[in-house]
C-alpha positions in Angstrom: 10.5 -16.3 -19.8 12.1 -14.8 -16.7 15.5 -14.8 -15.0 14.5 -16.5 -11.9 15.8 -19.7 -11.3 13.6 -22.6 -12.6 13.6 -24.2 -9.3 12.7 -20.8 -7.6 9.4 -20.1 -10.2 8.2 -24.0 -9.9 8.0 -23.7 -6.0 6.4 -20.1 -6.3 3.9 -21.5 -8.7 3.5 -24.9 -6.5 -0.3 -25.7 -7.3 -1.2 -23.5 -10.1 -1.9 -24.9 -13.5 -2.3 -22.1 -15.5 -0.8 -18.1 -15.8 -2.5 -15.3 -17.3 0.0 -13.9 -19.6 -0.8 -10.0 -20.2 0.1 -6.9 -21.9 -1.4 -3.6 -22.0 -3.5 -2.9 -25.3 -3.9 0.7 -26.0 -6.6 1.3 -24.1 -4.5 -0.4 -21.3 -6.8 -3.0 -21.2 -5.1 -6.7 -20.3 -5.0 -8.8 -23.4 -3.1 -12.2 -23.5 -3.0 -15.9 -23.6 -3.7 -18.7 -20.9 -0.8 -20.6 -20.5 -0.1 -23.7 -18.7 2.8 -23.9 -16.1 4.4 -26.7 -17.5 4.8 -24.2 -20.6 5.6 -21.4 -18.9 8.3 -23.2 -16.9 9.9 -24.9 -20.4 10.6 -21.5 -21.5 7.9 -21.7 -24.2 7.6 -18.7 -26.5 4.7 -17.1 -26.9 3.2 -15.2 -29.3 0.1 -12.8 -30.0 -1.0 -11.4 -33.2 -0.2 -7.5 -33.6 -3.1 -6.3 -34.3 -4.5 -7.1 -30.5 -2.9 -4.0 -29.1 -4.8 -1.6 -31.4 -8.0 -3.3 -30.7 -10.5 -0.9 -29.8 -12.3 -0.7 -26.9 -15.7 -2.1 -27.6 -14.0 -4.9 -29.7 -12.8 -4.8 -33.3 -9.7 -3.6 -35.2 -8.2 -0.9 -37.6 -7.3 -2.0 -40.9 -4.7 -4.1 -41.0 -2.3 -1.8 -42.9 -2.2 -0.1 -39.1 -0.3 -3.3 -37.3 1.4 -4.7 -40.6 -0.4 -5.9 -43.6 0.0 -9.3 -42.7 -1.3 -8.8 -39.1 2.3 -10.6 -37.9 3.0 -11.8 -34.7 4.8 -9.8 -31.9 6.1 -12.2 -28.7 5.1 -12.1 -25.2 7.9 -11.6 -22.8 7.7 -11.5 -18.9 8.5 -9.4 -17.2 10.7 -10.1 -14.0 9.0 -9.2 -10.6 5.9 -8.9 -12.0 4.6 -12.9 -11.9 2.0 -13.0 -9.0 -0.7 -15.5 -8.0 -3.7 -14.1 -7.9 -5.0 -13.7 -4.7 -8.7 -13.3 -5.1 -8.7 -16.5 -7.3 -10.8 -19.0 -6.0 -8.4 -22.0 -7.7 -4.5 -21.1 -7.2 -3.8 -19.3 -10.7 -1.2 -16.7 -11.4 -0.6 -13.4 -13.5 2.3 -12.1 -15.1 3.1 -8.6 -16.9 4.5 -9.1 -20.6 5.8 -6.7 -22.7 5.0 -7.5 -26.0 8.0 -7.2 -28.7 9.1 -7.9 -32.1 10.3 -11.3 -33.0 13.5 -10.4 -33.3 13.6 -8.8 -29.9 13.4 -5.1 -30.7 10.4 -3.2 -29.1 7.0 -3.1 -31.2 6.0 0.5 -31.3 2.4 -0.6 -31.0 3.1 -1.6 -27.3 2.4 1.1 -24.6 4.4 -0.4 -22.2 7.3 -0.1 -24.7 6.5 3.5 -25.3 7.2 3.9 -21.9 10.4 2.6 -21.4 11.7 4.5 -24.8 10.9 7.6 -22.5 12.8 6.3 -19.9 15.8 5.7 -21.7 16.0 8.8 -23.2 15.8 10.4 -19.8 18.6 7.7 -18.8 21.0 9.1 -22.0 21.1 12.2 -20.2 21.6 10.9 -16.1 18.4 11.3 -15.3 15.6 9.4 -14.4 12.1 10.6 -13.6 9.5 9.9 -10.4 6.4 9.7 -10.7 2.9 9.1 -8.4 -0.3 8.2 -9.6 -3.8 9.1 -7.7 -6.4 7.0 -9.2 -10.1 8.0 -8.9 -13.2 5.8 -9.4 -16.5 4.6 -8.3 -17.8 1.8 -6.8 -21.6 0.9 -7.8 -23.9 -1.3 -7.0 -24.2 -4.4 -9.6 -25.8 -3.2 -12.8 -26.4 -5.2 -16.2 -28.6 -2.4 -17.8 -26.7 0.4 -19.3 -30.2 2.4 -20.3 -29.9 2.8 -16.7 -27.9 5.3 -14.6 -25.7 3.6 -11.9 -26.6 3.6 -8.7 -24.2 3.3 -5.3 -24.5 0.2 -3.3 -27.1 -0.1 -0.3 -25.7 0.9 2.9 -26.1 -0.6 6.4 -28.5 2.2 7.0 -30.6 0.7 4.0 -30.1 3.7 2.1 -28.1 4.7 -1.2 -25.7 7.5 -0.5 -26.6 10.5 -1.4 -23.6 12.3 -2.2 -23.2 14.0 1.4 -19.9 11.6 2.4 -17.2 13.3 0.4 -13.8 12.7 2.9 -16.3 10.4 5.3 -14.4 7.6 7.0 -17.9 6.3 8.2 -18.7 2.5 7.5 -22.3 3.0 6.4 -21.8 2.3 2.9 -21.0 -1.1 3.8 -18.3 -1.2 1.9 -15.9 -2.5 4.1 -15.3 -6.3 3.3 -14.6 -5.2 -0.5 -11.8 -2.8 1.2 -10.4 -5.1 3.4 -10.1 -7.9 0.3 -8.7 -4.9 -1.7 -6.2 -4.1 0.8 -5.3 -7.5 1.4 -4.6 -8.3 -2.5 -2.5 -5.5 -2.9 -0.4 -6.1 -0.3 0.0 -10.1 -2.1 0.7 -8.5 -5.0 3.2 -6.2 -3.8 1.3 -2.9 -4.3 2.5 -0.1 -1.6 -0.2 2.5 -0.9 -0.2 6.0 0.9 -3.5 7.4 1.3 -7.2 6.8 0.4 -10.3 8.4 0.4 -14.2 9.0 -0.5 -13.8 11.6 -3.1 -16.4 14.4 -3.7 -18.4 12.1 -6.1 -21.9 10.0 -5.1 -19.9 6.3 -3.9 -16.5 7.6 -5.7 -12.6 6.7 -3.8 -9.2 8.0 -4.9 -6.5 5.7 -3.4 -2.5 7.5 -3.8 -0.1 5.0 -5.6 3.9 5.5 -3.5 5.7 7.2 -6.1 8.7 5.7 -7.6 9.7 4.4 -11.0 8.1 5.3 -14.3 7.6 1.8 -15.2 7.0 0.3 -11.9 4.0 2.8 -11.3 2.7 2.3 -14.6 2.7 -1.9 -13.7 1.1 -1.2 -10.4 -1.2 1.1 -11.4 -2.6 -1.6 -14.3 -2.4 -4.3 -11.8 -4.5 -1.9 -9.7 -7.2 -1.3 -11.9 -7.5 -5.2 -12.8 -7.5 -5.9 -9.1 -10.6 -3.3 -8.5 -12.6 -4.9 -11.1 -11.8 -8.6 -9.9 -12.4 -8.1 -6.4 -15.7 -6.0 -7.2 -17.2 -8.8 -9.4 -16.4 -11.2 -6.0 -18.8 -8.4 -3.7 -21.2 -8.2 -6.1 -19.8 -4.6 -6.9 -19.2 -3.1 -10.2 -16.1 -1.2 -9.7 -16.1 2.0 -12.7 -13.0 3.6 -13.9 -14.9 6.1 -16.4 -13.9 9.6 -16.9 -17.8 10.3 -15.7 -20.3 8.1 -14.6 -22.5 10.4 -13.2 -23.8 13.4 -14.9 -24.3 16.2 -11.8 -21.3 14.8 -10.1 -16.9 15.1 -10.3 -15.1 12.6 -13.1 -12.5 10.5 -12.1 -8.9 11.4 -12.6 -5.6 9.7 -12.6 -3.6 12.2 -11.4 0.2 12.1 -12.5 2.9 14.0 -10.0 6.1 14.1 -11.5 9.7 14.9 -10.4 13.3 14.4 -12.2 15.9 13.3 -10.7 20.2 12.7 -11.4 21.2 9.4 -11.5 23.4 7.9 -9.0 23.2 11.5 -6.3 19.3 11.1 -6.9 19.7 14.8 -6.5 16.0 16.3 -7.6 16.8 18.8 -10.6 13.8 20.8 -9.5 14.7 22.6 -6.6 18.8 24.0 -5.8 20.8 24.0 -2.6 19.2 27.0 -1.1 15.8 25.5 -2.0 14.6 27.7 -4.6 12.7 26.4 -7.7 15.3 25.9 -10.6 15.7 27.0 -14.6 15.1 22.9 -15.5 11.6 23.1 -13.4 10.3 25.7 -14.8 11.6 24.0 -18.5 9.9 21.0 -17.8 6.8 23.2 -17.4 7.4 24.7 -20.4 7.8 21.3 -22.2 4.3 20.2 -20.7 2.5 23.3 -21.8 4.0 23.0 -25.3 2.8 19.7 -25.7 0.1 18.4 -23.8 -2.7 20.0 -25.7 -1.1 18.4 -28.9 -1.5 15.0 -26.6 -4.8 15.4 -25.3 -6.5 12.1 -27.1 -3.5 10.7 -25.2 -4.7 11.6 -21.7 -9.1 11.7 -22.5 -9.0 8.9 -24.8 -12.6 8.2 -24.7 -15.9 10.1 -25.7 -16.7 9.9 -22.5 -13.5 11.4 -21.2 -14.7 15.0 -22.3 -17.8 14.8 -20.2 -15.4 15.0 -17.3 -13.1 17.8 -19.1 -16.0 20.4 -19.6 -16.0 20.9 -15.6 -13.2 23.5 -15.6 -13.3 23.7 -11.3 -12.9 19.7 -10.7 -11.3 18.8 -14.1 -8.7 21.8 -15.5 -9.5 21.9 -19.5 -6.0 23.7 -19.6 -1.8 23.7 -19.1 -2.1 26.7 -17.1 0.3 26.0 -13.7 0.2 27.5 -10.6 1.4 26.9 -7.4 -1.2 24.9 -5.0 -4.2 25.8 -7.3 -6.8 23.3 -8.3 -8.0 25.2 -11.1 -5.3 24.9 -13.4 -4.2 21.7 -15.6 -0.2 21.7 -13.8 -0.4 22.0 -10.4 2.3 22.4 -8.3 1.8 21.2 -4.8 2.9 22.5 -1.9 6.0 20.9 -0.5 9.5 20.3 1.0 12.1 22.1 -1.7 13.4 18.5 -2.1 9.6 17.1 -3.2 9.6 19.7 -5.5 7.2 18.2 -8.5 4.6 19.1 -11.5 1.1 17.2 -11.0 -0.5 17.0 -14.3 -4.0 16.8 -13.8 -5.2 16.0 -17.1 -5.4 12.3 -17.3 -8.8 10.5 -16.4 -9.0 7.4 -15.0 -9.6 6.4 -18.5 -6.2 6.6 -19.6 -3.7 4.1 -19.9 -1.4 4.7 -17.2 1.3 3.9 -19.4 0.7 5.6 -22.3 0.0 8.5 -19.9 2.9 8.7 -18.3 5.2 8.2 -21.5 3.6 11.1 -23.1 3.7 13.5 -20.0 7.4 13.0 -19.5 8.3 12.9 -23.2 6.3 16.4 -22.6 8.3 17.4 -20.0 11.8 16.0 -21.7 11.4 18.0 -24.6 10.8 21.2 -22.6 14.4 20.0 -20.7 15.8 19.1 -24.1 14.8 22.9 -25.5 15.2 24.8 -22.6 11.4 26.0 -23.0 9.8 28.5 -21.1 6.8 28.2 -19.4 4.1 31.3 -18.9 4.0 33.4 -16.0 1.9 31.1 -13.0 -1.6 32.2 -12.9 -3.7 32.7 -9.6 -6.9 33.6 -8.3 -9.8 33.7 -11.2 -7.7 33.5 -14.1 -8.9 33.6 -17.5 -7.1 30.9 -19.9 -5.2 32.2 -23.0 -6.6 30.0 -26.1 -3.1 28.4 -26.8 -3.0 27.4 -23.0 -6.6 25.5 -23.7 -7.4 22.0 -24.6 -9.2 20.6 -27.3 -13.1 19.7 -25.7 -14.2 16.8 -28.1 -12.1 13.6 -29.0 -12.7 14.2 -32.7 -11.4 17.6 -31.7 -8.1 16.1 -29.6 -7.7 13.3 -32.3 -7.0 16.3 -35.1 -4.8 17.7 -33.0 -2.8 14.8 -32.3 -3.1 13.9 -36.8 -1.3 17.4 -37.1 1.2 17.1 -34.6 4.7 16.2 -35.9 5.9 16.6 -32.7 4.4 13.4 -31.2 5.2 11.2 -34.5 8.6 12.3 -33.5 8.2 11.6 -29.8 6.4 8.3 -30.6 6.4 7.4 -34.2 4.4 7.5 -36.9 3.1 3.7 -37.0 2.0 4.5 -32.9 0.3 7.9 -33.5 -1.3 6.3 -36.6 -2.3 3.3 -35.4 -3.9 4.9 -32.5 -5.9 7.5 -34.1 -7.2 4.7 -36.3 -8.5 2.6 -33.7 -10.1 5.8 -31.7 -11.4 6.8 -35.0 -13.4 3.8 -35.1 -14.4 4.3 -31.7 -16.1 7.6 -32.3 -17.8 6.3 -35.3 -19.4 3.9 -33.0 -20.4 6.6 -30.6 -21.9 8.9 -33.7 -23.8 5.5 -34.9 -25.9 6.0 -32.0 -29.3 8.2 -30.6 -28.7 8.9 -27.3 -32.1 9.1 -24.8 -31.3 13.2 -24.3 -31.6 13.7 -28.4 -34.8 11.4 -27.9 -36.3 13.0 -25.0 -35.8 16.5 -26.4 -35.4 16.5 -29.8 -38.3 14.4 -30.8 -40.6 17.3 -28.9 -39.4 19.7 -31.9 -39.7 18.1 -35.2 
């Protein structure tokens, strides 16, 4: 299942028994099997029904006609570097990244993870190969098993909750620092480089910066990343909350995606030219983001949820505006060295699957290179946003956008954009099925 040598994985894997072998689902949620090491080592195939990667989020399917009437098959296959043991298992046990293809070996369309790396080849047709960074936001809470009830941030060494006055604090009063220093310690075991981290403006919310690199390699880390915060939380007795919002009163989480093309081989950035200045491909790529990414929005806020955090239009952008060093818009462009040149899409939460995400932000960003788009004039100051430059603010809204776009059946096929409406779809009928305490509390008063 890998290319190592078998005597090279069997002492790796000395004293484990059994592997976790996952796969992204839509939601980038790890689904898999539990396989022993004796299998793994054999070589044995393994395989996983289809219809697992459109499974929603709070369990259940599509119909089948979505992942093949016959709900088939597709086969797990690891993926080199990314077997790890799990350091904050208690009993030696490992973890590999699959992707899950056909049987026949060809990519399954319903796999994110493939998504990506259709992207990437397309980029690769051309010499090129994109860079990318992600800055993941979240929250850490204290342990909660009632979801009537708002979260609340651990107890500090004070005795005290915070109270939302240690935005950019390095202080140690939240008494959070064993769960860091695990975190830190299991990402450097597993191989996961970081550059900076920090309490965010939220009550008990972090952002930690991903190194950028590799499409694909980002997207792994970043889903290892995630897995890792929830794993290690559960150890602390912390309940670690990648939701676009949490907290009403308080900033959503993003998952900020910076983004840079570069030529094969020179690794020359095709942003910026000799004397520095921004070039004609930059300000395509632009183009190629703003002419797409509304189309894609169910792609980046794929949750209800999601469009709590998009209807704060300071810390969330609802739009694909761009401006240089400005907060405010949807494509930001950070101020930098000509040669880090690069387009931060700020649209993702940290609800998104990383590597759906990506895929769709640099297919976005392709076809503006492919059709040598252009992009608006920047914007600055207190702009007002043209409507075509807005985003849709509801996922039923997003999801009708993304059923009329032919442009992302042809970016990602027809079975993918299906399939994935379907299972969102369901999703929102779920939501709709319920009262919510606000229509309770202030509705019933009227009737």
């Amino acid at each position: 299942m890998t290319t190592a040598s078998p005597v090279a994985l069997a002492d790796f894997l000395a004293g484990v028994d059994e592997i976790e072998c996952v796969t992204p689902d839509l939601n980038g949620v790890p689904r898999g099997k539990v396989m022993t090491v004796a299998g793994f080592l054999e070589g044995r195939r393994l395989q996983l029904a289809r219809g697992v990667l459109l499974q929603c989020i709070m369990g259940g399917y599509p119909p089948a006609r979505f992942y093949g009437g016959e709900d088939g098959d597709l086969t797990l296959v690891a993926v080199p570097g990314q077997l790890h043991r799990l350091p904050w298992s208690e009993e030696p046990r490992a973890l590999v990244i699959c992707d899950a293809d056909e049987l026949d070996g060809r990519r399954s369309a319903l796999s994110t993870r493939s998504q990506l790396k259709a992207v990437l080849a397309r980029y690769a047709e051309r010499g090129l190969a994109p860079v990318v960074a992600t800055e993941l936001e979240f929250f850490v809470f204290a342990h909660h098993s009632d979801p009537a009830q708002v979260f609340l941030p651990p107890v500090g060494l004070d005795g005290r909750r915070e109270d939302g006055h240690s935005a950019f604090s390095v202080s140690s009063n939240n008494g959070l620092r064993p769960f860091w220093r695990e975190v830190y310690q299991c990402m450097a075991a597993l191989g996961l480089p970081r550059d900076t981290f920090m309490h965010e403006m939220g009550v008990s919310q972090f952002e930690i910066n991903l190194l950028h690199g590799d499409p694909l390699l980002i997207a792994d880390q970043t889903f290892l990343f995630k897995h890792l915060l929830k794993e290690v939380g559960l150890k602390h007795g912390l309940n670690v909350v990648c939701m676009a919002k949490p907290l009403a009163g308080t900033p959503g989480s993003s998952m900020h995606l910076h983004q840079s093309v570069v030529e094969q081989g020179s690794g020359r950035t095709l942003f910026s030219d000799e004397a520095g200045q921004a070039t004609a491909a930059f300000r395509h790529f632009i183009g190629g983001q703003q002419a797409a990414l509304p189309q894609f929005t169910a792609l980046f806020a794929p949750n209800v949820n999601s469009y709590q955090r998009l209807s704060d239009p300071i810390a969330s952008p609802n739009n694909v505006c761009w401006s240089e060093d400005n907060r405010g818009v949807g494509l930001r462009i950070p101020a930098s060295a000509p040669v880090a040149r690069r387009v931060e899409n700020r649209l993702p939460g940290a609800d998104a699957n990383p590597y759906l995400a990506i895929a769709a932000s640099l297919a976005a960003g392709l076809y503006g290179l492919e059709h040598e788009l252009q992009p608006t004039p920047p914007v600055s100051g207190d702009f007002q946003v043209e409507e075509k430059l807005s985003l849709p603010c509801t996922l039923h809204a997003a999801l009708e956008r993304l059923k009329r776009s032919d442009l992302a059946k042809e970016l990602f096929g027809a079975e993918f954009v299906e399939g994935y409406i379907a299972s969102k779809s369901l999703e929102l009928a779920s939501f709709l099925d319920e009262i919510t305490p606000w229509e309770r509390r202030v509705l019933a008063a009227q009737a």
